[in-house]
N, C-alpha and C positions, 0 to 999 in steps of 0.2 A: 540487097542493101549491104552495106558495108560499115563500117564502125572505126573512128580516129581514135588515140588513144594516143599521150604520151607519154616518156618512160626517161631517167633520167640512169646516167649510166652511173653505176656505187662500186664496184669493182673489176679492175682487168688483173686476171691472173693469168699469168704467165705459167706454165707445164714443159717441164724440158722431158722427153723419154728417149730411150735409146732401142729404136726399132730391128735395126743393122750393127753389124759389129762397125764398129768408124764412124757412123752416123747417128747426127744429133737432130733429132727432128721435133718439133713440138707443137704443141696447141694455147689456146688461151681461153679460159674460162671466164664468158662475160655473165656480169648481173645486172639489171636493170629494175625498178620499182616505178611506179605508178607518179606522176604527177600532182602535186594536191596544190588547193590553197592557190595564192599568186603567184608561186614558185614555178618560172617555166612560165606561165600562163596555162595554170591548171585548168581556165575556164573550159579550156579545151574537152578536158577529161567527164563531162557531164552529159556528155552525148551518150557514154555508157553507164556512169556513176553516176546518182542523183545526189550523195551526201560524197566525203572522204572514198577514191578511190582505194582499193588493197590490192597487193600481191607482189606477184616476183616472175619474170623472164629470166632464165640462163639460157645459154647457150656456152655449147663448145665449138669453138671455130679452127678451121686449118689454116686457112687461108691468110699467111704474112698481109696482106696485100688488105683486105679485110680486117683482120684484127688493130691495123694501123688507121682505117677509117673513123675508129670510134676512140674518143678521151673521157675519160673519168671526169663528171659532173656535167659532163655536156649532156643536155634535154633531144630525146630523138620521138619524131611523131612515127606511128605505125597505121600500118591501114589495115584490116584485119578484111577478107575479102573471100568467100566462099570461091575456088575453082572448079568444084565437081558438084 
């Protein structure tokens, strides 16, 4: 079985470090929250949530290329999915 759930993105932070002497390398700290209500089409989120879903996803990402997939306030559906 597997489980939908959506998640709305609330902050992209950006992280500069300096790995290398001369190089600027960084990461970007996402957070996402739970869908609720009509927002998105929370109806979604009831597959796992019977009232107000809660919580929080982060993630740190490297990947330029990725972290430019995702915008602030945009709604993203996840599929949660047993592999082993």
């Amino acid at each position: 079985m597997n489980v939908k759930a959506r998640f709305i993105c609330t902050e992209i932070k950006h992280v500069l470090t300096h790995s290398q002497p001369n190089t600027n390398t960084g990461f970007a700290n996402l957070t996402f929250v739970p869908v609720f209500g009509s927002y998105g089409d929370g109806e979604v989120n009831k597959t796992w949530a019977k009232y107000t879903p809660s919580g929080k996803l982060e993630m740190a990402v490297t990947n330029p290329d990725a972290i430019a997939a995702f915008e602030l306030g945009k709604v993203y559906e996840l599929t949660f999915e047993a592999v082993a």
